[in-house]
C-alpha positions in Angstrom: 0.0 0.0 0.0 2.8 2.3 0.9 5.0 1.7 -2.4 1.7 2.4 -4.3 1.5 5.7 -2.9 5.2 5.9 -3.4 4.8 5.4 -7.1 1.7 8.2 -7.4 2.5 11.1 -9.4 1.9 14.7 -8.3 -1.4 15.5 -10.2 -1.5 18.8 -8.7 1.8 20.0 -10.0 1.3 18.3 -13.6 -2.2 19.7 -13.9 -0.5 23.4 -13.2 1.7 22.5 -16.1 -1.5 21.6 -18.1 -3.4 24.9 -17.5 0.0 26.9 -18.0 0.7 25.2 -21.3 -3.1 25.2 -22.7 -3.6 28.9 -22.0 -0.1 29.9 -23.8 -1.2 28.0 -26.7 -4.4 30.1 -26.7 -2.8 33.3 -26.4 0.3 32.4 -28.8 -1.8 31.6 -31.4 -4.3 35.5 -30.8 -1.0 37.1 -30.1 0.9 35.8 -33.5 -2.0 36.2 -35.6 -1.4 39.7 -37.0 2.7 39.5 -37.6 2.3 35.5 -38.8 -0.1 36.9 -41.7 2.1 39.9 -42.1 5.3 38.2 -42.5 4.1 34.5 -44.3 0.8 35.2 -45.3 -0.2 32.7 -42.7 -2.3 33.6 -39.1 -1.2 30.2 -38.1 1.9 30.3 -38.9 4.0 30.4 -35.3 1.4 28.4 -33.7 1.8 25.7 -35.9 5.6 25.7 -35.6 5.1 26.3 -31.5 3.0 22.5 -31.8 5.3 21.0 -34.4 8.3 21.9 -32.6 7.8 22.4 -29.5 4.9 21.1 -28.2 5.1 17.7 -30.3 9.1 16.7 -29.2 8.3 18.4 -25.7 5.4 16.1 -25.3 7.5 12.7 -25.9 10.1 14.2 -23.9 7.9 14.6 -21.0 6.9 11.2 -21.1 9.9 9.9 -21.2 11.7 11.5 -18.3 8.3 11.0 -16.4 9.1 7.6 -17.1 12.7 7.4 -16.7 14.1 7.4 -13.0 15.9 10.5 -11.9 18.6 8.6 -10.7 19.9 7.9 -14.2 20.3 12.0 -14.6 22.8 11.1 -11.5 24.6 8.7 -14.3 25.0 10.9 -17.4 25.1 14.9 -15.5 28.5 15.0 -16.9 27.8 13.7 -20.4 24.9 16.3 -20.7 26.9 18.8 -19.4 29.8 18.3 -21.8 27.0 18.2 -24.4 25.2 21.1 -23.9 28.5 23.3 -23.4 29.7 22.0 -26.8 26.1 23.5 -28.1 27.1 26.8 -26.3 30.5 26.9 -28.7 29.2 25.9 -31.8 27.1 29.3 -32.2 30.9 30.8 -32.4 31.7 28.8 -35.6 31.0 30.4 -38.8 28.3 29.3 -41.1 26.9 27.1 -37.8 26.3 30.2 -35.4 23.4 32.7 -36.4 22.5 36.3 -34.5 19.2 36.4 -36.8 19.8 40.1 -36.8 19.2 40.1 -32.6 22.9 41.3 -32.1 23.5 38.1 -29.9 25.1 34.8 -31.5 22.6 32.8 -29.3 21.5 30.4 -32.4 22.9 27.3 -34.6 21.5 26.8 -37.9 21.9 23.3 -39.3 19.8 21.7 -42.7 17.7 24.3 -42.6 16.9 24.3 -38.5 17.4 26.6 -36.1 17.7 26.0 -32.4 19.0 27.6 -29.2 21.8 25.7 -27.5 21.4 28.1 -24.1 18.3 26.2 -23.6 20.1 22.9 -23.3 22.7 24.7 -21.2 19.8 25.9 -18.2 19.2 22.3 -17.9 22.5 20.9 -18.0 23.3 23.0 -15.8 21.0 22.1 -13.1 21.4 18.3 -13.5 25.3 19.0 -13.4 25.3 20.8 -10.0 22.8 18.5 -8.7 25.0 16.2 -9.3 28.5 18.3 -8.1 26.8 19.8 -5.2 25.9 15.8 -4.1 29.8 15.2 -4.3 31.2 18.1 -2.9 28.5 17.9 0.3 30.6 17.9 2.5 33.5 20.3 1.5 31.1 22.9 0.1 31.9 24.9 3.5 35.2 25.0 2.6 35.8 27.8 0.0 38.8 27.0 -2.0 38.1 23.0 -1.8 34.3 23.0 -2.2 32.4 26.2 -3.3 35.1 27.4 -5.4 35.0 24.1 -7.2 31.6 24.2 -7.6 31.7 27.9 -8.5 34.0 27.4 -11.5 32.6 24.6 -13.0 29.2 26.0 -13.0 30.7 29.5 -14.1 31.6 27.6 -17.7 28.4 28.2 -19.3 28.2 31.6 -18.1 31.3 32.6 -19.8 30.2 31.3 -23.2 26.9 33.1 -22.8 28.7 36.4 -22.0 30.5 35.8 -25.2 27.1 35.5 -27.5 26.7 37.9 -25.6 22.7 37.5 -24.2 22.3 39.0 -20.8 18.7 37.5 -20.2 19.7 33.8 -20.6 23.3 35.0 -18.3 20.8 36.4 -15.6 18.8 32.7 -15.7 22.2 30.8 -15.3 23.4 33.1 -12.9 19.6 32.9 -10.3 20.3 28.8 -11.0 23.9 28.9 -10.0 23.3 30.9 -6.9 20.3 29.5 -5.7 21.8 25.5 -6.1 24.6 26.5 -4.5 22.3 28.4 -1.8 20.1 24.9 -1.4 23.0 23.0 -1.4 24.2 24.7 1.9 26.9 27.0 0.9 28.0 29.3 3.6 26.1 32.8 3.8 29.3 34.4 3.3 30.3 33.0 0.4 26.8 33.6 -1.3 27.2 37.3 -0.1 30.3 37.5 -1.6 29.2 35.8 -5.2 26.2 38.1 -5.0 28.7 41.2 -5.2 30.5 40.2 -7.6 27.4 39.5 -10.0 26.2 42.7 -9.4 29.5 44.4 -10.4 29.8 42.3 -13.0 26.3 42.9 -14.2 27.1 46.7 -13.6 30.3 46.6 -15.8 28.8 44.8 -18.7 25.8 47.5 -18.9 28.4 50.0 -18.6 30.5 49.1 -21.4 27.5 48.6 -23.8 25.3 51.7 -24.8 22.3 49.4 -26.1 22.4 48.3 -22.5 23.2 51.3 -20.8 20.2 53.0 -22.6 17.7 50.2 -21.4 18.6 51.3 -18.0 17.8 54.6 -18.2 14.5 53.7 -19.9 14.1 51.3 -17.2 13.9 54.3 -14.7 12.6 56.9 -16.9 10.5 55.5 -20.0 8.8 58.4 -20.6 11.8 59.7 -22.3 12.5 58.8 -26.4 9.4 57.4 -26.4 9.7 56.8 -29.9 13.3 55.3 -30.2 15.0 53.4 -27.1 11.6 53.7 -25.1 9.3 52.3 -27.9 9.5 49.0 -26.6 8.6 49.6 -22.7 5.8 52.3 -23.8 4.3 50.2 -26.6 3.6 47.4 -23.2 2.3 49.7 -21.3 -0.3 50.9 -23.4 -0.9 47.1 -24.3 -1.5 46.5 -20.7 -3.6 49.7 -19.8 -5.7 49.5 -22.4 -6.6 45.8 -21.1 -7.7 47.3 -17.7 -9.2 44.5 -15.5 -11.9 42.5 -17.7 -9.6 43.1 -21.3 -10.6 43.9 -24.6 -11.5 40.3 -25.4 -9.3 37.2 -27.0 -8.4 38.1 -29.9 -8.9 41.8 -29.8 -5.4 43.8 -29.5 -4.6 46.6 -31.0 -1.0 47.0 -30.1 -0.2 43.2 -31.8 -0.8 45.2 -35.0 2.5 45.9 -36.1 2.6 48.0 -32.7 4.5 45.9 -29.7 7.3 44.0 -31.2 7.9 40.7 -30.4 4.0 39.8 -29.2 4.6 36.4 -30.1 8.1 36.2 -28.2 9.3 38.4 -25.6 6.2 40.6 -25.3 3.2 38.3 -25.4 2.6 39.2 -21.6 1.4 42.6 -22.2 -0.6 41.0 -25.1 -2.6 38.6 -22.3 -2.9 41.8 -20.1 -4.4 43.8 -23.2 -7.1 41.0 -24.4 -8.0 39.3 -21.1 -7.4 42.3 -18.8 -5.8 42.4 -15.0 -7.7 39.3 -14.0 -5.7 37.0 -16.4 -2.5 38.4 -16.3 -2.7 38.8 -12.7 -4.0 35.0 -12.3 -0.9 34.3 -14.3 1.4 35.3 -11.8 -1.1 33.7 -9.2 -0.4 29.7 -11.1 3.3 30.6 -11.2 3.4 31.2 -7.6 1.1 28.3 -7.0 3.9 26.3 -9.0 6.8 27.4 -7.5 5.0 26.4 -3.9 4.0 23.3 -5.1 7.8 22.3 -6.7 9.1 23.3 -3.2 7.1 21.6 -1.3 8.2 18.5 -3.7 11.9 19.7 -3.0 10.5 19.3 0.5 9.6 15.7 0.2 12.0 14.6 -2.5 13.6 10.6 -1.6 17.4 12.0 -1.3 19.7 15.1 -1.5 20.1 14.7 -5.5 16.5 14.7 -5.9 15.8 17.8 -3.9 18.6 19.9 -6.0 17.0 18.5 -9.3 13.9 19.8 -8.3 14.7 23.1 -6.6 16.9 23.9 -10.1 14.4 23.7 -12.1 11.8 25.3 -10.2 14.1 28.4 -9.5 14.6 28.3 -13.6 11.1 28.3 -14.5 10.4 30.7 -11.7 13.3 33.2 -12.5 12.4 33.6 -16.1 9.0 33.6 -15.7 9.2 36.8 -13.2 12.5 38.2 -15.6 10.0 38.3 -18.6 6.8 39.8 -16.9 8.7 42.0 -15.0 10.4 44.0 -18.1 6.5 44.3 -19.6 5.5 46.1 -16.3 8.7 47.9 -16.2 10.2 46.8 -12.9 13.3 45.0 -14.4 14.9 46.1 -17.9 13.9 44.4 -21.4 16.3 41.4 -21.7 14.7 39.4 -24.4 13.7 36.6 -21.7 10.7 34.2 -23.2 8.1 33.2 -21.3 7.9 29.5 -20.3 5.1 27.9 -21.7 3.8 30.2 -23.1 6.3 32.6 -25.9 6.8 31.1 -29.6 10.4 28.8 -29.1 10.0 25.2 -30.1 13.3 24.8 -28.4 12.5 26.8 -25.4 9.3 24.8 -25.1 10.5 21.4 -25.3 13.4 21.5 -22.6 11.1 23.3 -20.2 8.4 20.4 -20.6 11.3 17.8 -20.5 12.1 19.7 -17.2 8.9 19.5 -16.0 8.8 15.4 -16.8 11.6 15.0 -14.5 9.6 17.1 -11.9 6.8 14.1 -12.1 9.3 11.4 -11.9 10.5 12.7 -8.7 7.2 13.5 -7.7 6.2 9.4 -7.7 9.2 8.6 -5.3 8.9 11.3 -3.0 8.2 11.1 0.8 4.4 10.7 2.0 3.5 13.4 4.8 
């Protein structure tokens, strides 16, 4: 009786997934309607590559790490890891790596497909210092034997994203690093002293790049060039006052004309705000909270050390970008091109998030009864 309630997935948590995955399918396919037509000739046009590429591989990837033990990630963390740095290095070779005019060499190209390896790399990077932190448990106290080790290996990716460069994916790497190495029990000092020297570095690399430099003064005035550097910001807002708290009604924006770039990508928040109003976009953030309290609690109960890391990674990852992306449409945090899980047009984006989320289930049938 016991092991049968061992073996019982967390409904609760995949149905969360369900809802969040459903409605972004909805709203993709209102938000994309006006730029797929404009651009293809086609309405359809990113919703049918968001099922075809993202939902349809992300769907047998589910399955299968629902399926497949988490132990095995224990087994091939450095494989993976290898694997989705060599990703990260192949955007630098000519003719392989592509910018697609976005100023970052985030993309591969290959027969005709386009994918982006920093995807791979979020994940990787989890299951790697699940896997590290699990080995180093009992030096991580120790900073030039444990969290310094730890610190440099997980560092690697961040490097080659710096180098793209893409500062949205770098700020996702940098919340996972920290907060594993935070859950894995570093000392306080050590995370204080990490935490200053991602700020500075953060504060260095805007400083060095105008684009970036002029996103943070838009950031905390966007009322100024609201027609150049402040388009982007001001073009959300009037999405997402427009909406006010009942919307204009699915399918009924006015700023996806041509006006907010990106409503099929970065922007497609401030898109759900404008057609179904406050009380969507606010429940939004209400099932993202209700999945991040539901993936601790799992953390809580996970079988073992490993499992709890696995799961705590990939909750802060869904979490952090989730927040990163909605935050820049109500201008708290600067635009960093950050999708929004489930719910942006990225077939790649999509399918590693939903493989994440399969190995949230797995976990979920051998976790601890209370």
């Amino acid at each position: 009786m016991v092991r049968r309630q061992d073996r019982k997935a967390d409904y609760v948590l995949l149905t969360y997934f369900l809802i969040l995955l459903a409605f972004g399918l909805v709203m993709l396919t209102s938000a994309s309607s006006a730029v797929g037509f404009e651009k293809f000739g086609d309405r359809f046009y990113y919703i049918k590559r968001q099922l075809l590429y993202g939902v349809l591989p992300g769907i047998i990837l589910f399955y299968f790490f629902a399926k497949m033990n988490y132990l095995v990630w224990k087994k091939i963390s450095l494989p993976f890891f290898i694997f989705s740095l060599l990703l990260l290095i192949l955007v630098f070779i000519p003719g392989v790596g592509d910018d697609f005019d976005t100023g970052s060499q985030s993309w591969i190209k290959l027969w005709g497909q386009s994918f982006q390896p920093a995807e791979f790399a979020k994940l990787g990077l989890i299951v790697f210092l699940a896997w590290l932190l699990v080995d180093k448990r009992e030096k991580l106290g120790n900073f030039k034997k444990g969290f310094l080790v730890v610190l440099g290996f997980g560092a690697v990716p961040l490097v080659l994203v710096v180098l793209q460069p893409d500062i949205g994916t770098l700020s996702i790497l940098f919340a996972i690093l920290f907060a594993m190495l935070f859950l894995g029990g570093a000392k306080l000092q050590h995370l204080a002293a990490l935490a200053g020297t991602g700020i500075v570095a953060f504060a260095l690399m805007i400083a060095v790049a105008p684009y970036r430099a002029a996103r943070f003064a838009t950031l905390l005035h966007p009322e100024l060039d609201p027609q150049g550097v402040g388009y982007h910001i001001n073009q959300a807002f009037l999405a997402i006052g427009s909406g006010g708290f009942f919307g204009r009604g699915l399918g009924h924006s006015l700023q996806k004309f041509q006006y907010l770039p990106e409503v099929h990508a970065d922007s497609i928040y401030a898109v759900i705000a404008e057609e179904m109003g406050f009380l969507f976009a606010f429940g939004l953030v209400i099932l993202l909270i209700l999945i991040a309290s539901r993936g601790l609690m799992l953390a809580k109960q996970a079988p073992d050390y490993f499992s709890r890391l696995l799961v705590g990674g990939i909750i802060i990852w869904i979490v952090t970008q989730s927040f990163l992306n909605i935050g820049a449409m109500v201008g708290v945090l600067p635009l960093t091109g950050v999708p929004l899980p489930f719910i942006s047009h990225g077939g790649t984006a999509l399918m590693i998030v939903m493989a994440g989320a399969g190995i949230l289930i797995n976990i979920s049938k051998h976790a601890r009864q209370t």
